[in-house]
C-alpha positions as CSV (number, residue, x, y, z in Angstrom):
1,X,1.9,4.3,0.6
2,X,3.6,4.1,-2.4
3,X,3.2,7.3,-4.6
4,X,2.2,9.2,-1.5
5,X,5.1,9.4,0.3
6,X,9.5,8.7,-0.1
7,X,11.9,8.8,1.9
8,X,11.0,12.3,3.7
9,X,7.6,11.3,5.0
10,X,10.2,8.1,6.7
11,X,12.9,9.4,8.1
12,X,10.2,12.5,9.8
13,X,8.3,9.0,11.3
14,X,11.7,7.6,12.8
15,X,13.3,10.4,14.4
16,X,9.8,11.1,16.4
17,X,10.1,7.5,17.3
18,X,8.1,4.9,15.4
19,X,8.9,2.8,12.6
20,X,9.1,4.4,9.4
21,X,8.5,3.0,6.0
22,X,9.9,3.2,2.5
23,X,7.6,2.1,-0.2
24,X,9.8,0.6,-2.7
25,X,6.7,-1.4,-4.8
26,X,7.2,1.7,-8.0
27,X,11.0,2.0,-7.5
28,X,13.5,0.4,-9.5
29,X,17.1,-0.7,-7.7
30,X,18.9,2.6,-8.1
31,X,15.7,4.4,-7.0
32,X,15.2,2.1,-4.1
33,X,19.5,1.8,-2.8
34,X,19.0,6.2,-3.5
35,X,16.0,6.1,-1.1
36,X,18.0,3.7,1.8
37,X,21.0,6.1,1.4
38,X,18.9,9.5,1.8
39,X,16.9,7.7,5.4
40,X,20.6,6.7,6.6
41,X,21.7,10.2,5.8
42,X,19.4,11.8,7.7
43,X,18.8,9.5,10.8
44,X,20.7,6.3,12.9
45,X,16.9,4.7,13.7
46,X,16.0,1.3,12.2
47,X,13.4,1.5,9.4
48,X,11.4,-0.4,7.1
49,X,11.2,-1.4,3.4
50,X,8.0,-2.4,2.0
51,X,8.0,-4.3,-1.5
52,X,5.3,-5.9,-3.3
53,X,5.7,-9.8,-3.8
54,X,3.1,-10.8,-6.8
55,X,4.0,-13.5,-9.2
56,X,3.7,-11.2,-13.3
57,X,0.8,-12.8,-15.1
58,X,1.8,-13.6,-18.6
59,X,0.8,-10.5,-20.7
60,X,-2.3,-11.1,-22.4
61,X,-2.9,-8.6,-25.2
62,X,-6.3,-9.1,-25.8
63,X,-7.6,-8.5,-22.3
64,X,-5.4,-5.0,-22.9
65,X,-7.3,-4.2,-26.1
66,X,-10.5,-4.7,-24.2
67,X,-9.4,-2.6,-21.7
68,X,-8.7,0.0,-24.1
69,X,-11.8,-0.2,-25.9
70,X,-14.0,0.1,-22.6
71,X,-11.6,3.5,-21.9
72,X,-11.9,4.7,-25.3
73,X,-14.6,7.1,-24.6
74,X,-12.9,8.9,-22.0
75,X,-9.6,9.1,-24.4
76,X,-11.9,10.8,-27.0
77,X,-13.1,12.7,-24.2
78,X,-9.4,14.5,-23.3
79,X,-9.0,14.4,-27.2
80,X,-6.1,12.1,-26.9
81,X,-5.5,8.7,-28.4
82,X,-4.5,5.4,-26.4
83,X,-1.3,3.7,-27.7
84,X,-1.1,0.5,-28.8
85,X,-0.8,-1.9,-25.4
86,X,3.1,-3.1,-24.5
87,X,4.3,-5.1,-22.0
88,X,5.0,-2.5,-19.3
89,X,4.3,-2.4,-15.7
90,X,4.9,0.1,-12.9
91,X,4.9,-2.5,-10.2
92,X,7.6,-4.8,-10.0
93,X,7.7,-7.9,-7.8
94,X,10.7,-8.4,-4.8
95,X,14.0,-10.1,-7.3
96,X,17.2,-10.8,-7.3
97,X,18.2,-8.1,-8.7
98,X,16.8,-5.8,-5.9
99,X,17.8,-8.3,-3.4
100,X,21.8,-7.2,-5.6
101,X,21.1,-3.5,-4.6
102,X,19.8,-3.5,-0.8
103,X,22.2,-6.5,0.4
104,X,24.8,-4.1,1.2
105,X,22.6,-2.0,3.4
106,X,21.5,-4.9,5.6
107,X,18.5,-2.9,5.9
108,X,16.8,-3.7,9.2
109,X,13.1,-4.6,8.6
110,X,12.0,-5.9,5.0
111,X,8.0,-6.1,4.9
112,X,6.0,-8.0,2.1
113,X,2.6,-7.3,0.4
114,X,0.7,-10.2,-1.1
115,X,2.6,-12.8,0.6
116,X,6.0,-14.0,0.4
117,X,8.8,-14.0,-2.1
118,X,9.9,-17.5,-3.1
119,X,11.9,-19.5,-0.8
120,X,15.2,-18.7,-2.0
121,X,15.1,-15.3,-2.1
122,X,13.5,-15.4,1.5
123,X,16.5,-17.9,2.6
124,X,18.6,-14.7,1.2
125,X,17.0,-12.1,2.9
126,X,16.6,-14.3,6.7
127,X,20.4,-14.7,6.0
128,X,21.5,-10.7,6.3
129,X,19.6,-10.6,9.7
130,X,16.5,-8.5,8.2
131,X,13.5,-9.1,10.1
132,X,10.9,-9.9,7.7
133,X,7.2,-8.9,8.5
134,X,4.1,-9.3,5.6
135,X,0.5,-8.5,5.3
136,X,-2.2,-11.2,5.9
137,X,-5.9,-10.1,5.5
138,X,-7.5,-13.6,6.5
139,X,-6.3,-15.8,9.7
140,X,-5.5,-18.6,6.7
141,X,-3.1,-16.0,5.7
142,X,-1.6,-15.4,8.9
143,X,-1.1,-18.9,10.0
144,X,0.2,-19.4,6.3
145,X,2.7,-16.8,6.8
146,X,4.1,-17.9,10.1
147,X,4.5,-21.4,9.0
148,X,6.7,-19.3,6.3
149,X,9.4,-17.7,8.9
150,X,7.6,-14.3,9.0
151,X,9.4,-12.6,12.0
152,X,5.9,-10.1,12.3
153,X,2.5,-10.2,10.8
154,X,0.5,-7.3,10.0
155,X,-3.2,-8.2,10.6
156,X,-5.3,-5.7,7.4
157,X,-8.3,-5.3,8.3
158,X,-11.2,-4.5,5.4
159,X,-11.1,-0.9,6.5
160,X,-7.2,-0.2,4.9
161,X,-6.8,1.8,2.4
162,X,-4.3,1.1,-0.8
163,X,-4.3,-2.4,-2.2
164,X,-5.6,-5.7,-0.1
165,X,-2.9,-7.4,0.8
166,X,-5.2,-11.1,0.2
167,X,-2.8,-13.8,-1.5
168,X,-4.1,-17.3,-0.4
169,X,-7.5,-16.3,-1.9
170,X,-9.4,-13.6,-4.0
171,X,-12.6,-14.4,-2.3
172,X,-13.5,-10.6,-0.7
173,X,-16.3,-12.2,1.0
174,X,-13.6,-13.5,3.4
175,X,-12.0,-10.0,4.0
176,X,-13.7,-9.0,7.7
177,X,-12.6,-5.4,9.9
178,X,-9.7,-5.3,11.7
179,X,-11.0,-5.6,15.2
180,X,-11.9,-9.3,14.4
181,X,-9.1,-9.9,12.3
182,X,-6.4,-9.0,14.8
183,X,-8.4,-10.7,17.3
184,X,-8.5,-13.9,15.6
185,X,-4.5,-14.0,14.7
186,X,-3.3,-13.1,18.2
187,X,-4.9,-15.8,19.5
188,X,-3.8,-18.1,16.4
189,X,0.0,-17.3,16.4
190,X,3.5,-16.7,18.4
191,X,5.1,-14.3,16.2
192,X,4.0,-10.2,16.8
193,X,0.9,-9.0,15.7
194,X,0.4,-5.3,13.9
195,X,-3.0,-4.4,13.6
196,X,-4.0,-2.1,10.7
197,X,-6.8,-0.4,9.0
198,X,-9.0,2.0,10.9
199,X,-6.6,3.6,13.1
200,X,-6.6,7.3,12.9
201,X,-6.4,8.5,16.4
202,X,-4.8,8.2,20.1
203,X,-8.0,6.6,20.6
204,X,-8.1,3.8,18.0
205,X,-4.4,3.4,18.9
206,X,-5.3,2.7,22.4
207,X,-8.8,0.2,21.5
208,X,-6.3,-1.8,19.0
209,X,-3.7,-2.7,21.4
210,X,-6.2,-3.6,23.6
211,X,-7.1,-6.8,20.9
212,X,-3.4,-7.9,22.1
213,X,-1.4,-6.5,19.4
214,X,2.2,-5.4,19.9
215,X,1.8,-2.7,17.5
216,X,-0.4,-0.3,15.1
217,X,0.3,0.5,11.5
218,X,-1.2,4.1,10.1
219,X,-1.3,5.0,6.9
220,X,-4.6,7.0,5.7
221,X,-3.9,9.6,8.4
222,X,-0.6,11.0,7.4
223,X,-1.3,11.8,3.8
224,X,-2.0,15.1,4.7
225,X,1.1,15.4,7.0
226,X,4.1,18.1,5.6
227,X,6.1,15.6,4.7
228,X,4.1,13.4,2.6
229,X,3.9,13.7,-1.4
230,X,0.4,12.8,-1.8
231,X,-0.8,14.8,-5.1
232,X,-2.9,18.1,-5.1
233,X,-6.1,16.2,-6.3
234,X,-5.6,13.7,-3.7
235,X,-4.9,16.1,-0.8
236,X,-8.4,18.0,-2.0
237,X,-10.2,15.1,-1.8
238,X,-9.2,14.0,1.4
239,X,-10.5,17.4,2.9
240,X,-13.6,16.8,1.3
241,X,-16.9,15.0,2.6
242,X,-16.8,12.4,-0.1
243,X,-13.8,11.1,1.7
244,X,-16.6,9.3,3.6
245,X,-17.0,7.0,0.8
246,X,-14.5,4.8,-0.3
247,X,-14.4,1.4,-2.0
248,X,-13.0,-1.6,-2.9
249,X,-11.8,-1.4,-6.7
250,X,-9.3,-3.2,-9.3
251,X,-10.0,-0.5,-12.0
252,X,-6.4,1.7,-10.9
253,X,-4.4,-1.5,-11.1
254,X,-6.3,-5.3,-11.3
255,X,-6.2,-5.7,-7.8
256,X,-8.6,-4.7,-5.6
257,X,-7.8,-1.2,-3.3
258,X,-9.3,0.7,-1.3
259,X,-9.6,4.4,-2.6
260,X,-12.6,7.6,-2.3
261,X,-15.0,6.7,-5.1
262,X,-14.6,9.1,-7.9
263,X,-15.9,9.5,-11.8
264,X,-14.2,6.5,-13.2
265,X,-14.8,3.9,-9.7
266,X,-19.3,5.3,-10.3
267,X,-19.3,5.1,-14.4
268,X,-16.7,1.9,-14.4
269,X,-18.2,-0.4,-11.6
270,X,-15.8,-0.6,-8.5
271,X,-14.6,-4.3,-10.0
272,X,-14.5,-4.4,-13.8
273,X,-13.6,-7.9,-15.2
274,X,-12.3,-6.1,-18.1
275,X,-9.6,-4.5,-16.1
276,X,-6.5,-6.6,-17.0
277,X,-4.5,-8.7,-14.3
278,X,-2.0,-6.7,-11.5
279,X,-0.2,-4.6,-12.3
280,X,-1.2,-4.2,-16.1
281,X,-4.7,-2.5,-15.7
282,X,-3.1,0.5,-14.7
283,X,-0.5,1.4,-18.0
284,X,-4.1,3.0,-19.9
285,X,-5.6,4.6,-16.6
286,X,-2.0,6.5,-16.0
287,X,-2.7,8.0,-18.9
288,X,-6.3,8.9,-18.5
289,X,-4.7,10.0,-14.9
290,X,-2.6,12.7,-16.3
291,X,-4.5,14.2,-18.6
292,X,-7.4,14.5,-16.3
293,X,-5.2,16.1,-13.0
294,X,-3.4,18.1,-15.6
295,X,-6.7,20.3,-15.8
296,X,-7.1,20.1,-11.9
297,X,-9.6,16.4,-11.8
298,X,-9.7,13.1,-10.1
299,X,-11.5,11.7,-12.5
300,X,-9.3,8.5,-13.1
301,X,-7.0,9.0,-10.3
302,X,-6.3,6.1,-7.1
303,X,-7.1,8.2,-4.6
304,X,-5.9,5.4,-2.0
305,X,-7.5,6.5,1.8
306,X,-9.3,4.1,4.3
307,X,-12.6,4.0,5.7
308,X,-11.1,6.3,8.3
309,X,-10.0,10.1,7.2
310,X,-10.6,11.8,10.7
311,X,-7.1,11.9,11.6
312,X,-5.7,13.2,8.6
313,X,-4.2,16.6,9.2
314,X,-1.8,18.8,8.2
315,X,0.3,19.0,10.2
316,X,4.6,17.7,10.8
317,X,4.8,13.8,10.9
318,X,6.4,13.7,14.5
319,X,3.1,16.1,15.7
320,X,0.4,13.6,14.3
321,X,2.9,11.0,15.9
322,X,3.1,12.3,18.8
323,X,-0.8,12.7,19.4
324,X,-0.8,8.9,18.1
325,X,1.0,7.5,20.6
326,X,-0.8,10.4,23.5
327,X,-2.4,7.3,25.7
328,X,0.4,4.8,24.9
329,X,1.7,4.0,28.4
């Protein structure tokens, strides 16, 4: 959840009881060891920190100028002009270097997005005792991932919202609901198995576990929650009918994500094959995104939710955990 929640939305999740979850994928080190240090002031419960383990594509400035040229109309638009493109990114992969800032902090529970970091650096984090858990939206994946020393799997089905977590393939054909998903990897692998995507209720907490799962990952339904930092566009949206329509889309950031279909997702195409390759197809559209919520529109912003928006509330993290967990024996 990065970008919708810190540390607050967290450290509200663990001291009502469940695991909560640092989203370190836009941090840098000191923004990430300044995150660990504000959950361990507040509370002695484990928690987790979720990075994003991509391999950078080489920078390829003429799919950028493209890019730019099929945005120009909506720069002309806001009367502002597009830059010329540079090599930046707002999503790192898992390093060294962060592996440098969050080895003093054993931290409990390390999770990974788009697969695993290279073998080294998981050899580094297996050695300070973290328990390391990752995203697999195919049973390929999950199998792929256990073979790998994943101590958890988190089984994404096509209903999530926020980026796929699909790394062995970019076929979506092959991205199925996660009622068959988790179904499929329980009966595939010995290591835990957390479903996700869907899941808003007591309810859907209760019909997931029933698939075998040892646990449930929410994410969609908090956004609303006190605690959570999700932007005043983004909270509007989510209170509005058109959260019934989301899609799949790589226009926010290359990859594809689940998010409610606005202006630039109708007038774009959900997948553009001019957007550049993660994370680079998002330094224009940040742009476009600020100028546009800056006069109070969505127009170019991720507004990340899953197929699911009938928990959302808001209301206190521990409440909508509490009614979460209501038929959990």
């Amino acid at each position: 959840m990065a970008g919708a929640q810190d540390s607050r939305l967290a450290i509200a999740v663990c001291e009502a009881g469940g695991l909560g979850s640092v989203p370190c994928g836009m941090l840098n080190a000191e923004q990430i060891v300044n995150e660990i240090r504000a959950v361990r002031s507040a509370t002695d419960k484990p928690f987790n920190l979720n990075f994003f383990c991509h391999e950078m594509p080489e920078f390829d400035i003429e799919k950028q100028l493209v890019w730019q040229d099929t945005l120009a109309p909506y720069f002309a638009e806001m009367d502002i002009e597009c830059p010329p493109p540079v090599e930046s990114a707002s999503r790192m992969p898992f390093n060294h270097e962060i592996a440098d800032a969050i080895e003093p902090f054993n931290p409990e529970i390390i999770s990974f997005h788009f697969g695993l970091p290279d073998k080294d650096l998981m050899k580094r984090v297996k050695g300070w005792g973290s328990r390391v858990l990752s995203s697999a939206t195919t049973l390929d994946e999950a199998v792929w991932l256990e073979e790998n020393g994943v101590d958890g799997i988190i089984a994404q089905g096509y209903e999530a919202g926020g980026h796929r977590g699909m790394f062995l393939s970019d076929d979506l054909s092959a991205q199925v609901g996660m009622f068959s998903l988790a179904r499929q990897i329980t009966q595939s692998v010995n290591v835990p198995v957390i479903a996700a995507g869907g899941i808003a209720d007591a309810e859907g907490v209760a019909a997931a576990m029933k698939l075998g799962v040892d646990a449930v990952q929410v994410g969609t339904a908090f956004l609303l929650c006190d605690e959570a930092t999700t932007g005043t566009v983004h909270r509007k949206a989510l209170q509005q009918k058109r959260a019934q329509y989301t899609a799949l889309t790589n226009l926010f950031s290359g990859r594809p994500a689940r998010g409610i279909v606005n202006r630039a997702m109708s007038e774009l195409g959900y997948l553009n094959e001019s957007a550049p390759a993660f994370p680079y197809a998002a330094t224009e559209i940040t742009q476009l995104r600020q100028r546009f919520e800056s006069a109070g529109r969505d127009d170019f912003t991720p507004l990340w939710c899953g197929q699911n928006v009938s928990g959302c509330k808001s209301i206190p993290a521990a409440e909508l955990l509490k009614q979460l967990a209501a038929n959990i024996a």
